[in-house]
N, C-alpha and C positions, 0 to 999 in steps of 0.2 A: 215666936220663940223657937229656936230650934234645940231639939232633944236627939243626945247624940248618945247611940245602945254601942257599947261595943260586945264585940263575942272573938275569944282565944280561944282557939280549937287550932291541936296538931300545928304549931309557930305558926299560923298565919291569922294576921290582926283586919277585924271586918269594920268599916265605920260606915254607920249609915246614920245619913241624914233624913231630918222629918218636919215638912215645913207645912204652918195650918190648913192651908190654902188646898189640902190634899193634892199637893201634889210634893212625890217624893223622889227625890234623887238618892241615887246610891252609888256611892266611890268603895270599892272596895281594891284594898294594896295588900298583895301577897308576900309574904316575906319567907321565903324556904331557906333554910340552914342545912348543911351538912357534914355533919361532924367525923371525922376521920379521928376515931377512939388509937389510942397508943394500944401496940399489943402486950399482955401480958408476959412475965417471963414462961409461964407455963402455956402460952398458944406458941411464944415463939421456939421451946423446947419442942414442941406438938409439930410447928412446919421444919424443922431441924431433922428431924425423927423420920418424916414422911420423905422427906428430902433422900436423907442419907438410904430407907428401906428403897426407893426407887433405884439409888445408885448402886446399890447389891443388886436389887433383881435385874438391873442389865446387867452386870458383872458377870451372875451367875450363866443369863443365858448365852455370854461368848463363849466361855467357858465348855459350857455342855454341847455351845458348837462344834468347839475345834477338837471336843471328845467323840463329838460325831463322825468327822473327816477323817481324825485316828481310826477309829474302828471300819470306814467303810475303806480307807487304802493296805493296812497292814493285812498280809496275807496270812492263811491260818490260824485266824483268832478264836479260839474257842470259849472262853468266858470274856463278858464284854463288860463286867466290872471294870472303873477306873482306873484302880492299884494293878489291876491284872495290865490292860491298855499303856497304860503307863511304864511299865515295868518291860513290856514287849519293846516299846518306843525304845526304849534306853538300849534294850540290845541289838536291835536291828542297827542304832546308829553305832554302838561299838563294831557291830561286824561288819559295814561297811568302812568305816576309819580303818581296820586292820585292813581291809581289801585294798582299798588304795594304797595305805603304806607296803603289802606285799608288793603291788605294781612299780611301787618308785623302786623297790630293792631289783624287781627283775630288769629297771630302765640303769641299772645303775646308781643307784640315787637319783636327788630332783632335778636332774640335768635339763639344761634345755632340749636337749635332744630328747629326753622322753615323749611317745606319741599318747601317755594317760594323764589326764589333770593331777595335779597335786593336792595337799592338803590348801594349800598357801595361798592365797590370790597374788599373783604377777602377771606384769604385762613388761614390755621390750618391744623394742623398738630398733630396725637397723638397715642401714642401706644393702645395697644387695651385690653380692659380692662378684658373681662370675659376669662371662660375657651376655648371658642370655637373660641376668635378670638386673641389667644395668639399667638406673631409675624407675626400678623398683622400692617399693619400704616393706619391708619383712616386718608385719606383727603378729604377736603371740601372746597370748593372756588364758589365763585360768584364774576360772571363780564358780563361784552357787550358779547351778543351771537355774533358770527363770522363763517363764515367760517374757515374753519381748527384749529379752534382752540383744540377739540378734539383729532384731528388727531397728533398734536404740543405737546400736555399733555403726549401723549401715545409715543411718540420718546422721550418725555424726562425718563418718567420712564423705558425704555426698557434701555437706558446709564447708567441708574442708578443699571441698572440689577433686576430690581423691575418687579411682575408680578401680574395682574389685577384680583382679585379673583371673586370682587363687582361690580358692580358700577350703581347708582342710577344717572338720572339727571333731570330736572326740568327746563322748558324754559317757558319764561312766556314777554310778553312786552320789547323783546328786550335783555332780561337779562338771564342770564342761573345761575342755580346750580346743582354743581354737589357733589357727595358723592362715594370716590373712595376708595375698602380697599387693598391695595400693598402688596404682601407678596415677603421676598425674600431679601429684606433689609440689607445691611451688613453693619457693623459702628458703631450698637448701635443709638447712641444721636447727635454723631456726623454727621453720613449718614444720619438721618434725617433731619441734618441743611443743607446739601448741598443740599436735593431734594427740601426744602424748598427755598433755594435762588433762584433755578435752573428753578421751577414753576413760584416764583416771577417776572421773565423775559418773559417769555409766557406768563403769561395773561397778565401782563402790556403793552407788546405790542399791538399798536394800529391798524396795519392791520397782519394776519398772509395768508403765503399763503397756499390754501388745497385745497382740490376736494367738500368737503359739511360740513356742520356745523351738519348733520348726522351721519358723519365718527364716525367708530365704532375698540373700544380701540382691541387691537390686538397683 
């Protein structure tokens, strides 16, 4: 006659067999479950909460970076409160905006002929007019001085097959101008619209990466 004990313990069901003849066999079958409980609204308020406290505390510390970078460039800072930092920033860049606007008044206004960047980002583009700069392309742009931005101008006109014969620049308050003459040009009128698009994208972008805002055309 066989007598069959079972034992629950922690979901897993034990059967043991017991046969007279002493000799006993035993099968036992494991059965593990594991339950994936729904969260409550109140855990899920709790990881919402942690969530969001995380996304302030990096907030805060870009913040207190670029408060860092303020205070370690602006010259003669004497109180390094925020509102003080802050408040320096905002004048330092009104009085270079007037600086530059005095420069376009002494250029004449924003003529092209002015040798100081503008407020304004432009660029231009032109064949070259006398006997000594025939196929030639006259470019000229003004924008935010950057790192690599030089570096960025000179990759594009190498694609272009374009080679650097000139080039003048001018940094002034943040702002650069440059005056570059490309020889090498194929296309005509057309290859000049495509280096003109091609420029368009470079300086418009707003961070470039590069080694120095010194980089030298190559």
């Amino acid at each position: 006659m066989q007598q069959f004990q079972r034992y629950y313990k922690s979901g897993t069901c034990t059967i043991q067999n017991r046969f007279p003849l002493g000799v006993t066999s035993t099968n036992t079958i494991s059965h593990k479950y594991s339950f994936s409980k729904p969260k409550s609204k109140a855990e899920a308020k709790q990881v919402a909460a942690k969530k969001h406290s995380e996304a302030e505390r990096r907030r805060r510390m870009r913040i207190n970076g670029q408060y860092a970078t303020l205070r370690d460039i602006l010259p003669n800072l004497v109180k390094m409160d925020k509102a003080t930092v802050l408040a320096e920033t905002v004048r330092q860049v009104r009085e270079l905006r007037k600086t530059v606007s005095d420069l376009e008044g002494v250029c004449g206004g924003s003529g092209k002929d002015c040798v100081f960047p503008g407020g304004a980002d432009k660029l231009s583009l032109e064949n070259g007019d006398g006997d000594d700069d025939k196929g030639l392309v006259k470019v000229t742009f003004s924008c935010d001085d950057r790192p690599g931005l030089i570096s960025a101008v000179a990759r594009t006109l190498r694609s272009m097959k374009g080679r650097v014969v000139k080039f003048e620049m001018v940094t002034l308050g943040g702002r650069t101008k440059s005056v570059l003459w490309v020889q090498g040009l194929s296309g005509g009128n057309e290859g000049i619209g495509m280096l003109r698009r091609a420029l368009k994208v470079v300086i418009d972008r707003p961070n470039l990466p590069g080694i120095s805002k010194r980089s030298r055309l190559t």
